[in-house]
C-alpha positions as CSV (number, residue, x, y, z in Angstrom):
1,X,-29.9,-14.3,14.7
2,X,-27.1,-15.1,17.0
3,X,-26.3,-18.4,15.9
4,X,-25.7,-16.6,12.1
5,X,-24.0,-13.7,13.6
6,X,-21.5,-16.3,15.0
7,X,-21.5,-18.4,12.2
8,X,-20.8,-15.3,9.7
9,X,-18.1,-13.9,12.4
10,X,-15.7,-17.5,12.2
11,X,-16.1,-18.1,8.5
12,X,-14.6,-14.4,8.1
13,X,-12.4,-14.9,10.7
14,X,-11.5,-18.6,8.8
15,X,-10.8,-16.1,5.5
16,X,-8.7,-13.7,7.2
17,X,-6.3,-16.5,9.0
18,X,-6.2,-18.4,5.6
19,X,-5.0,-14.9,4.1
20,X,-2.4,-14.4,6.5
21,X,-0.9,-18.3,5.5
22,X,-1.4,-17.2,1.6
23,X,1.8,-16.4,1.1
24,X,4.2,-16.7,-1.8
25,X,7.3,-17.4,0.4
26,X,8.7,-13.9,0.4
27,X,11.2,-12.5,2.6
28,X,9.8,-9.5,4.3
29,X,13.3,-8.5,5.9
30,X,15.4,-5.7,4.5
31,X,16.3,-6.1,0.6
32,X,19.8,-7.4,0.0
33,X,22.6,-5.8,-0.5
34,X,24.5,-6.1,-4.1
35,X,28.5,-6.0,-4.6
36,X,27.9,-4.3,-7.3
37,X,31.9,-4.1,-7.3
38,X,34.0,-4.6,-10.8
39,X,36.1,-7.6,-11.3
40,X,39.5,-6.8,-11.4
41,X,41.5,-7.1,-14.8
42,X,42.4,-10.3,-15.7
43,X,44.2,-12.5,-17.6
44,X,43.8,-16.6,-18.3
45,X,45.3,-18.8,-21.1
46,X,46.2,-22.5,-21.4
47,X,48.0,-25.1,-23.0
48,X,48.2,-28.7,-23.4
49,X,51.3,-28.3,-20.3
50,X,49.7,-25.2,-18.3
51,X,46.9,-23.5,-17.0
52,X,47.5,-19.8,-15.9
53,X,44.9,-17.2,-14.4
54,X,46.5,-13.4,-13.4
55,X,44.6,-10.8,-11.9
56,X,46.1,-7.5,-11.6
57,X,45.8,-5.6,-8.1
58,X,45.2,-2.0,-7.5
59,X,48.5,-0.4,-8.0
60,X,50.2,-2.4,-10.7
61,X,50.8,-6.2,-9.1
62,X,49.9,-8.5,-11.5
63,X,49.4,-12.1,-9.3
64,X,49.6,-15.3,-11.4
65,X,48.8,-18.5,-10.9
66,X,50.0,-21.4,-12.9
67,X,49.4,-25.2,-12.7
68,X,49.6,-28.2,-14.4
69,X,46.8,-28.4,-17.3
70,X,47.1,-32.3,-16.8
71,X,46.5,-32.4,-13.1
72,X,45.5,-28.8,-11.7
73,X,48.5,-29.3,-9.5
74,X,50.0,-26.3,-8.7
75,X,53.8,-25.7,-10.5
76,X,56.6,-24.6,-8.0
77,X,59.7,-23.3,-9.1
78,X,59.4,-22.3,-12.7
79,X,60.7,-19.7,-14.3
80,X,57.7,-17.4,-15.9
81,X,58.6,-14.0,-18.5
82,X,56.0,-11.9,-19.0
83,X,55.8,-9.8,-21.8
84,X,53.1,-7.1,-22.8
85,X,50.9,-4.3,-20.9
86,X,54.2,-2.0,-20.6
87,X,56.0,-4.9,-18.5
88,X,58.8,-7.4,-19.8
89,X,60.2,-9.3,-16.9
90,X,60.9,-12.3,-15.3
91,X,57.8,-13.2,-12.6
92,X,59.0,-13.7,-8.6
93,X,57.8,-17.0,-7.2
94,X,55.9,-16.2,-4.2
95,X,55.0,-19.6,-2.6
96,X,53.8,-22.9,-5.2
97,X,52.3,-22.0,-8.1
98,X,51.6,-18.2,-7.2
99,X,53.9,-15.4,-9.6
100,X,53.9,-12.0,-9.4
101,X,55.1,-9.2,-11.1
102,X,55.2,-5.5,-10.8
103,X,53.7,-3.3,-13.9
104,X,55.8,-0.2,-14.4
105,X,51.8,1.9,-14.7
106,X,48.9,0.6,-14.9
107,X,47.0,-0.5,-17.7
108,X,44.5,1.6,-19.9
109,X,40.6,0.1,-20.1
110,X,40.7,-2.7,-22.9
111,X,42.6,-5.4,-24.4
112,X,46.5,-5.9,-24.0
113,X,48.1,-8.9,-25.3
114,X,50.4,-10.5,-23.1
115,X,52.9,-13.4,-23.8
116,X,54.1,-15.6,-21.0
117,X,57.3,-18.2,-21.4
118,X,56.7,-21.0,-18.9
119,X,60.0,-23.5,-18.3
120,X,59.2,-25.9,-15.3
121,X,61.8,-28.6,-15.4
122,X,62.2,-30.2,-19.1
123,X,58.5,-28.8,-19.6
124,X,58.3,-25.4,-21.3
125,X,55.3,-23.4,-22.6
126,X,54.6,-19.8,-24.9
127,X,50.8,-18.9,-23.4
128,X,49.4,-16.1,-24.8
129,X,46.3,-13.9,-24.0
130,X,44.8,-10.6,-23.5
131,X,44.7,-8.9,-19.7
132,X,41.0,-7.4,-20.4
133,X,41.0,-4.4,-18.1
134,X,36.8,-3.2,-18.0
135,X,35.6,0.2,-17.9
136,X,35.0,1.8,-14.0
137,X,31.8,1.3,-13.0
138,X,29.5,4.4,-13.0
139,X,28.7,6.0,-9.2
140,X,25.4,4.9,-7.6
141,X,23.0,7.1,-6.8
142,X,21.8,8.4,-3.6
143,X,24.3,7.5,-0.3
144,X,26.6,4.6,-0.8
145,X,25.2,2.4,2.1
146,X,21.2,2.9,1.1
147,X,20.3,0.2,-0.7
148,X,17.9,0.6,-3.6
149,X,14.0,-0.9,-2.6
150,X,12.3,-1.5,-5.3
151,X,8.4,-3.2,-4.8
152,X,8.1,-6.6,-5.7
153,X,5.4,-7.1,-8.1
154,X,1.8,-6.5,-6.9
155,X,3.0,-5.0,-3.3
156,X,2.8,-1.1,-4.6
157,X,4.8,1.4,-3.0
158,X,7.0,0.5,0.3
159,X,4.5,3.0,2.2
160,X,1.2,1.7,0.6
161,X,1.7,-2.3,0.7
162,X,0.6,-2.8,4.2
163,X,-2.8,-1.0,3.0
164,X,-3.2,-3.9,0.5
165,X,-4.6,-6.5,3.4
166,X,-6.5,-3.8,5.2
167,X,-8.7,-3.2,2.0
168,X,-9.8,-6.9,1.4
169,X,-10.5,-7.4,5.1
170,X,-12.9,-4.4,4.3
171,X,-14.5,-5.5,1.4
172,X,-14.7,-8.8,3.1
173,X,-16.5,-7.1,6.5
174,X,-19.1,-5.0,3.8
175,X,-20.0,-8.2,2.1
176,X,-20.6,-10.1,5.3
177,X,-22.3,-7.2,6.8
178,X,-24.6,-7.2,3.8
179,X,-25.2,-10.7,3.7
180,X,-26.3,-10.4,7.3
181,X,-28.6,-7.4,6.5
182,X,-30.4,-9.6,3.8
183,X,-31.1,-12.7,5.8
184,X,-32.5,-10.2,8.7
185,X,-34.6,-8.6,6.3
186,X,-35.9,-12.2,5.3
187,X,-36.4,-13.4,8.8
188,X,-38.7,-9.9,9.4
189,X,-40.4,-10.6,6.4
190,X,-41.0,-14.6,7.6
191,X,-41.8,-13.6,11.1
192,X,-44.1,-10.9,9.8
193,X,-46.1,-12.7,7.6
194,X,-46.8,-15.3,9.7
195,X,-49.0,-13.1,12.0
């Protein structure tokens, strides 16, 4: 009987260490943390000459960068009018390749074409596109730096999902303890009837 009792004790043992290995390669740290922040508007067109991408900053400065469509290589020192979106100026260079202009108000959410004239040396450019400015995003809910947990699939509630393990180990412990009932039951019933 002690030589089954031992026996029965490391093969559930053995199940419950192999469990604990079982996983899926889940992180069990804390759940990450979205930006769940909007782009800022924007605004990108091309040519065979130029490549420019603008993205307009909190309180009307529209930043532009233009470059050489041949080479990506940034373009310093040309001259860039920008037309549309309530604004019709000439662009300030502020280092190689970076513009920017002020808007007189900014934008409303949608679509406003925009025209820029590009002259860089003997090169010059009419780029055209839309500065998409998206709808605000809609508030979270709860407080602002908690995080939403949601359960991963088959782990139940946050509160519940440690239970998970604790009922297998005791449906495991039943069945052993069954099993060793049975075979003690037999041996009676061996040692008994040989008498």
């Amino acid at each position: 009987m002690t030589r089954f009792f031992l026996f029965s004790l490391g093969l559930l043992l053995g199940f419950v260490v192999t469990s604990v290995f079982a996983h899926g390669g889940e992180d069990h740290g804390p759940p990450a943390v979205v930006n769940a922040r909007p782009l800022l508007p924007r605004v990108t067109a091309h040519s065979e000459l130029f490549e420019l991408v603008g993205v307009l900053e909190p309180g009307g400065r529209l930043l532009l960068w233009l470059d050489a469509a041949a080479d990506n290589a940034p373009v310093a020192g040309a001259s860039v009018d920008v037309e549309g979106a309530g604004a019709n100026a000439k662009a300030a260079e502020l280092s190689a390749g970076v513009y920017e202009i002020k808007l007189p108000q900014a934008p409303a959410v949608g679509q406003h074409p925009m025209t820029f004239t590009v002259q860089a040396g003997s090169d010059m450019d009419l780029l055209g596109a839309p500065l998409v400015v998206a709808p605000a995003a809609a508030p979270a809910h709860g407080p602002a730096d908690a995080p939403a947990t949601v359960p991963a699939a088959g782990e139940g509630t946050p509160r519940t999902a440690w239970l998970q393990p604790l009922g297998w180990i005791a449906l495991g412990a039943a069945g052993m303890g069954a099993a060793m009932a049975a075979m003690s039951a037999l041996r009676r019933r061996r040692v008994a009837g040989g008498r």
